[in-house]
C-alpha positions in Angstrom: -25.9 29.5 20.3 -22.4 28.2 19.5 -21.8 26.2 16.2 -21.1 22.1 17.2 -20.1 21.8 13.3 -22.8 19.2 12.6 -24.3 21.4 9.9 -20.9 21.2 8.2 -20.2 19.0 5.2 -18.6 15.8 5.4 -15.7 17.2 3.0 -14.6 19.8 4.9 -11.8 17.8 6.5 -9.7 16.0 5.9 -9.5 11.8 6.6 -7.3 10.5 9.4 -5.2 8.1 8.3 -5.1 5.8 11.8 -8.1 3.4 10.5 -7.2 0.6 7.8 -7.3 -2.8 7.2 -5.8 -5.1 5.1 -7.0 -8.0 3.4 -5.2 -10.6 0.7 -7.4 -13.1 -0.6 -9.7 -13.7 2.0 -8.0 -13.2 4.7 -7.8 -10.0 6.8 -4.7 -9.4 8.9 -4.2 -6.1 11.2 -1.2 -4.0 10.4 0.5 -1.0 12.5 1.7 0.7 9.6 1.8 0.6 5.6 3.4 2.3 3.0 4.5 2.8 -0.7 1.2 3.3 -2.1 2.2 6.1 -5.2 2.9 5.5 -8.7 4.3 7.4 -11.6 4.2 8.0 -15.2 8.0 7.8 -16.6 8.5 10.3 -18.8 9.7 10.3 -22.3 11.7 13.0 -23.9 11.4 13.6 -27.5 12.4 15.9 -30.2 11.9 15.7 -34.0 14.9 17.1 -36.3 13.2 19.8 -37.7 11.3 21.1 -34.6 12.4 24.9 -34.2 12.6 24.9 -30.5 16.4 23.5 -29.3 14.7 21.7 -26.2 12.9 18.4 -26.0 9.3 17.7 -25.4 7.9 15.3 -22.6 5.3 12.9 -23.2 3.9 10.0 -20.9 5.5 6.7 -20.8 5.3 3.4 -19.0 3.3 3.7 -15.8 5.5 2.3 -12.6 4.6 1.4 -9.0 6.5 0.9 -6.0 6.4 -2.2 -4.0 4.2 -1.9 -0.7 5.3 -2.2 2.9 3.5 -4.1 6.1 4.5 -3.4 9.6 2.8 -5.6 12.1 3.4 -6.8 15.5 4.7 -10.3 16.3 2.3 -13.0 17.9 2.5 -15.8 19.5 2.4 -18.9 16.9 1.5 -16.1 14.0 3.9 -17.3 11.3 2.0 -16.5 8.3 4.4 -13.7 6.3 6.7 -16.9 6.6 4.2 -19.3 5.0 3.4 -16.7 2.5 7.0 -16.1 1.6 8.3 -20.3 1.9 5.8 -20.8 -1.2 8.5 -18.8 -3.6 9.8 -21.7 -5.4 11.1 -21.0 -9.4 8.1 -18.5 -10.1 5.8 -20.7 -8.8 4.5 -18.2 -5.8 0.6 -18.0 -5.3 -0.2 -14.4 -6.4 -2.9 -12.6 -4.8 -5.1 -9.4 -4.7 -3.7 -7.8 -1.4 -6.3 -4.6 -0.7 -5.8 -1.8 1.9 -9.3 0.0 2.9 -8.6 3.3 4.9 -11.9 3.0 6.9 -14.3 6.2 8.6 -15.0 6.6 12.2 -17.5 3.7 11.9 -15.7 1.1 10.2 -16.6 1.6 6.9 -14.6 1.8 3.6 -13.7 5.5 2.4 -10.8 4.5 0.2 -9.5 1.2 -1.2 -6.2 0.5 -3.0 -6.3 -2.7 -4.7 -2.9 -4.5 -5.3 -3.0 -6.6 -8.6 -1.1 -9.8 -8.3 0.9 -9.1 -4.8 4.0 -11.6 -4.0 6.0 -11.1 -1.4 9.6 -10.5 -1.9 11.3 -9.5 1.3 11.1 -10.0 4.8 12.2 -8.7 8.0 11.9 -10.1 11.3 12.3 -7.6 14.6 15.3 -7.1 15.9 15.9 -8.3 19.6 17.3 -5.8 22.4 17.5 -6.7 25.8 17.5 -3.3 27.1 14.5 -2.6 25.2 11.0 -1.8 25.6 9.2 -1.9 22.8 6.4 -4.1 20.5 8.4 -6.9 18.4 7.7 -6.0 14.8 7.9 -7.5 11.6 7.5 -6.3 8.2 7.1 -7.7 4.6 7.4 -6.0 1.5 5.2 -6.9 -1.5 5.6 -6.6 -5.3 2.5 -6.6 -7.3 1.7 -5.5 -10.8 -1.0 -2.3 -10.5 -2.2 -0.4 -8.5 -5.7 0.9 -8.3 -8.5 2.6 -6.4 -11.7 0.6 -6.1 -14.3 0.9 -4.2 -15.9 4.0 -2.4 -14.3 7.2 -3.5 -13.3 6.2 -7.2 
């Protein structure tokens, strides 16, 4: 009798990556596409005067995160990156949580990235080709100030 693989663990693969959503606030909004989820640790180079090694040493510094990008598709009377974005007035912008779930085969949360204090800060509207046939899409790029796993699989 051939092996089906149902006796094999659940972390033996890998997750697809083609299941997500995306919520800020309370709102959820479907996206085709999202990126800029990574961080880094700058580092600092050091080297005391009397250290008998002629080469610096590397220790941690500030922690820095990129700013996010949503691709969507354009609908019909769907102007709400445009809302979001018209409320930027002299740092007066509502800030919000902004979390993206990459979600199993049943439409549960495997993975969850939480955005601390996402603003938008740019964004772009599809561009328009006559001889074209593809899906109008827009995209908006957030800041935000930390990024963290929550959820399942911290």
């Amino acid at each position: 009798m051939a092996d089906d693989g149902s006796a094999q663990s659940t972390s033996v693969w890998p997750l697809p990556k083609f299941r997500f959503e995306v919520k800020w606030g309370a709102e959820s909004m479907s996206f085709q596409e999202v990126s800029g989820l990574d961080g880094e640790a700058q580092p600092i180079e050091y080297r005391h005067g009397d250290s008998p090694a002629f080469s610096t040493i590397k220790m941690p510094g500030m922690h820095k995160t990129s700013d996010v990008t949503l691709k969507k598709g354009v609908f019909r009377s769907s102007n709400k990156f445009w809302d979001w974005f018209n409320e930027i007035k002299r740092n007066s912008i509502k800030r919000t949580t902004v979390t993206i779930a990459l979600l199993d085969e049943k439409g549960g949360p495997v993975m969850v990235w939480a955005l601390a204090n996402a603003w938008p800060t740019r964004i772009s509207s599809t561009d328009l080709k006559s001889s074209g046939n593809d899906v109008a899409i827009e995209s908006i790029v957030i800041a935000h100030e930390g990024l963290t796993v929550v959820g399942p699989g911290t």
